[in-house]
N, C-alpha and C positions, 0 to 999 in steps of 0.2 A: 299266642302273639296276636292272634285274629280279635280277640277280647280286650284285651288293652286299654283301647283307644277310649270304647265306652267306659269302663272303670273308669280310670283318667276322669272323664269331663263327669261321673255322676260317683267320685268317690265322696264327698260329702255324704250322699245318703246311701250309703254300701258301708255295712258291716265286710269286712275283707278281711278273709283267713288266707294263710298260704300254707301249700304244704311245702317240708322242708325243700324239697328239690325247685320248686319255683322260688322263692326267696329273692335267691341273687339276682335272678333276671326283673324279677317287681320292683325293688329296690336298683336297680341299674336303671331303670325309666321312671324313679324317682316316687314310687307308691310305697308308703311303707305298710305294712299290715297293722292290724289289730292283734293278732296271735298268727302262731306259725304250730302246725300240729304237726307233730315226728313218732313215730310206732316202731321205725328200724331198728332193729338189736344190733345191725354191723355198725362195726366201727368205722366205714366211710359214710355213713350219715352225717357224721359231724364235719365232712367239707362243708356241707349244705348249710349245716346251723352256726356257722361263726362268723356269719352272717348279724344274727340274733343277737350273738354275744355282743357284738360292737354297738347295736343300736338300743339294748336290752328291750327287744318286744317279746312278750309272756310266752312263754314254750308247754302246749299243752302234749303231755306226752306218759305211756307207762312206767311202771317199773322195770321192764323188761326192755323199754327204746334205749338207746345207746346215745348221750352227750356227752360235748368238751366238756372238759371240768370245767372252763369259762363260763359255761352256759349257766352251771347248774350253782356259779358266785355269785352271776351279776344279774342275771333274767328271771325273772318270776314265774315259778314252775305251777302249772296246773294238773296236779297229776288224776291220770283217769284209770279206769280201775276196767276193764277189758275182760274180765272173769277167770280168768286161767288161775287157777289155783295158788301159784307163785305170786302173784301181785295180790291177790287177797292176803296173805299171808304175810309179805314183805309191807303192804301198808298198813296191817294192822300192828304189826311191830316195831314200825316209827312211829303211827299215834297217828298219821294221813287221815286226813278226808279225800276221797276222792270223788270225780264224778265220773258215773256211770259211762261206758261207751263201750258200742258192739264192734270185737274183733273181726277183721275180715283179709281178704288176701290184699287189698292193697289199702295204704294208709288214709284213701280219701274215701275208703267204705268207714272207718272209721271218724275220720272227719265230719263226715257225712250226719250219721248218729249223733254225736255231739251237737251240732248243730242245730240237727230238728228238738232235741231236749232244751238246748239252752238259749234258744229263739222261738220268736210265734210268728214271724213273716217270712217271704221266701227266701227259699234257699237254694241258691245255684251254684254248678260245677263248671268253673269258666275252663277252658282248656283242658277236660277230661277227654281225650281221643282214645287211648289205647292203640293206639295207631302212629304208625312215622310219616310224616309228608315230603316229597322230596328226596333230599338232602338233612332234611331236621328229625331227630327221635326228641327231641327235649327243647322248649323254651329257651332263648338265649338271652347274655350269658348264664352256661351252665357248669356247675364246680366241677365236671370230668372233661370239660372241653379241655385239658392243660394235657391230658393223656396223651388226645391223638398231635398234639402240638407240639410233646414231646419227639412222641416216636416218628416225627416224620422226617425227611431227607428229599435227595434231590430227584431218587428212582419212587419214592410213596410219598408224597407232596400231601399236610394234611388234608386236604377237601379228598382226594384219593383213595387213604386211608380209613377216612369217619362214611363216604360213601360203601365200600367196601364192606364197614362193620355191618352198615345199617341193611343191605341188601342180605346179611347172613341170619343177622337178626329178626328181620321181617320178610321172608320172602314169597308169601299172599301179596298182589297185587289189585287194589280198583279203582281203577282210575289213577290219581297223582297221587293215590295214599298205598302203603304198603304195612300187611298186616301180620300180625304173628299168632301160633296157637295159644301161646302162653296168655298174652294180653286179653285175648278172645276172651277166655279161661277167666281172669279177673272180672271181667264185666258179668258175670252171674254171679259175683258177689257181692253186688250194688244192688239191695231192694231197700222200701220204703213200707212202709203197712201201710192198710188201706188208709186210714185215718190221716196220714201226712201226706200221700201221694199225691195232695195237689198244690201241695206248698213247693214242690221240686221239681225243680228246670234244668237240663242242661245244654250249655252254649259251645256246640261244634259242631263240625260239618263230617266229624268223623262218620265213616261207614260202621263203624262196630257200635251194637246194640245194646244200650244198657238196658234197656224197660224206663227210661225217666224219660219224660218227654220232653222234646225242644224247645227254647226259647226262641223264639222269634230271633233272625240275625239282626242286632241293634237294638231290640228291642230289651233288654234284661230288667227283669220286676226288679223296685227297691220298696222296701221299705224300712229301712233304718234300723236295720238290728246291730247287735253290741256285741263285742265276746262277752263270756262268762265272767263274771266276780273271779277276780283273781284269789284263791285261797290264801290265806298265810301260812309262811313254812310254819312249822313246827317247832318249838325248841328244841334243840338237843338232849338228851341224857345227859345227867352232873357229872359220869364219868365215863371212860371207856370203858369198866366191868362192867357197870349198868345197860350199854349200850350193846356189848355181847350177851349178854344173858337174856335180852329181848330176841337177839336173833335167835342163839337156841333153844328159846322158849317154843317160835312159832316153827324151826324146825322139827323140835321132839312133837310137837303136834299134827305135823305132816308126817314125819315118820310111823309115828303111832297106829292114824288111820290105815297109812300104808299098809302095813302089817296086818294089821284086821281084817284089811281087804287081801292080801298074798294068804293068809292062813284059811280065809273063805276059801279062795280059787284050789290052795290043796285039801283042803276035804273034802270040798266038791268035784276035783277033778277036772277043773275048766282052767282057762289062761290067765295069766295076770290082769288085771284091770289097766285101762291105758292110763290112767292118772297114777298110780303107785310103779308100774314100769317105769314110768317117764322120773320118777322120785329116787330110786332105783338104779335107774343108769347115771344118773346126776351125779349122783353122792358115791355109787361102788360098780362104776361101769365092768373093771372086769368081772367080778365075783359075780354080778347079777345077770350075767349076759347066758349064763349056762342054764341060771336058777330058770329064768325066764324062759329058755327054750323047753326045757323041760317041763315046765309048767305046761307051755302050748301043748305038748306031746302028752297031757294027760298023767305023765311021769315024774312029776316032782313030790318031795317028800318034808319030815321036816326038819329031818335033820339038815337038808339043804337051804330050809329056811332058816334056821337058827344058825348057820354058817352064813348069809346074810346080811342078817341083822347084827351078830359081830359088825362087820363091814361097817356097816350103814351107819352104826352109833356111833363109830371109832371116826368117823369121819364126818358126823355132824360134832363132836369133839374140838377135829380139827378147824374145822369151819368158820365154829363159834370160840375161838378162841382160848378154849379150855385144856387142848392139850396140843405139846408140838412132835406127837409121832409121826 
């Protein structure tokens, strides 16, 4: 909120991203963004982005972040490719371009990344605190402010109620800010290489330390940067077959490796790999939950593998549309 006022009088020459949780409040003091970057996989992220949908500004976001279907009708998706093995795969099976950007604990370490690739001027984090001040954990209006508005009454009167949360939620004190370990935890998620380190500012008075250093209060560098080229979607596939049999294409191809990497760890005697587990419990969580432990224990075999991989097929099958067991 403390940001604002500057944006406002120097948004002409501000490139302005939002992340999805500031939105409504930018937009409620009449700033619309350039793009809005979203990474949450839960499905209350999209309180935040239908926002977006109504004004259709560009939604840079993974295969893995969770939007309204509105969003994903009317807005123009940029999608970014985060590395996790799932989103390599899933956009290489629609036919996606995406752009590059490093996964991190919170969606403006990611932001972040984006940024320094698809601009050459500075870049700054207006309102990154990790920290609650007051009475406030979030920029206002915020899409969960209806919660405490709901549950409140004449004995938990809302201001009662969201003071309450916020003192459970944060309760490290310094000064008029109050901080929590978790958020702590987030801010060493936030580096730059040396190379960009001097292109990035950030604007708060928060006590919690990212390693970026300050901007001057009032003072925020512009130089005119842009979002990114908005991709064009993709055509679709001419049919539904077509469009299943790209998914179990790039599933048998994650499968496959899995395997070759589960049949290493039993001839060798060591644990599953965390990318073929994680494949694993996806697709045959009970059947593989044993396989895996045993595996940890040095004790897996392969007949346990090959009981498995049953599993695992039968259910990239069902997946992909090819069979309804």
């Amino acid at each position: 909120m403390d940001s604002l006022g500057q944006i406002a009088a120097r948004r002409d020459s501000l490139g302005l991203w939002a992340l999805a949780s500031a939105l409504p409040a930018l937009r409620h003091f009449g700033l619309e963004p350039d793009l809005v970057v979203s990474t949450d996989p839960g499905f209350w992220s999209g309180a935040h982005l239908r926002a977006a949908a109504d004004s259709g500004i560009p939604v840079a976001m993974p295969p893995s972040g969770y939007a309204p279907s509105a969003i994903l009708e009317r807005s123009s998706i940029i999608a970014l490719d985060t590395g996790l093995s799932f989103e390599k795969a899933c956009l290489g099976a629609l036919g996606i371009s995406a752009r590059d950007a490093a996964a991190a604990g919170s969606a403006a370490g990611t932001a972040l990344s984006l940024a320094l690739s698809a601009t050459s001027g500075p870049v700054v984090l207006a309102g990154y605190d990790l920290a609650a001040t007051a009475s406030d954990d979030h920029a206002r209006p915020y899409a969960f402010d209806i919660l405490d508005e709901l549950g409140s009454s004449r004995t938990a009167p809302c201001a009662s109620s969201r003071s309450a949360r916020i003192f459970d939620n944060f309760p490290a004190t310094s000064g008029s800010w109050r901080l929590s370990r978790a958020f702590s935890t987030y801010a060493s998620t936030i580096c730059t290489s040396e190379e960009d380190r001097d292109r990035v500012y950030r604007d708060s008075d928060s006590p919690v330390d990212t390693g970026i250093r300050r901007s001057e209060r009032g003072n925020i560098p512009a130089a005119g940067n842009k979002p990114p080229r908005i991709a064009p979607k993709p055509a679709p596939a001419a049919t539904r077959f077509n469009r299943l049999a790209a998914v179990k294409s790039m599933l048998v191809d994650l499968v496959d490796q899995a395997f070759e990497d589960a049949g290493d760890a039993v001839e060798h005697a060591v644990p599953v790999p965390y990318s073929a587990a994680l494949l694993f419990k996806a697709l045959a969580p009970r059947t593989s939950a044993s396989f895996i432990a045993e595996a940890a224990r040095a004790s897996a075999n392969a007949k346990d593998l090959a009981a498995l991989e049953t599993a695992v097929r039968a259910a990239v099958d069902v997946m992909s549309g090819m069979s309804t067991c």
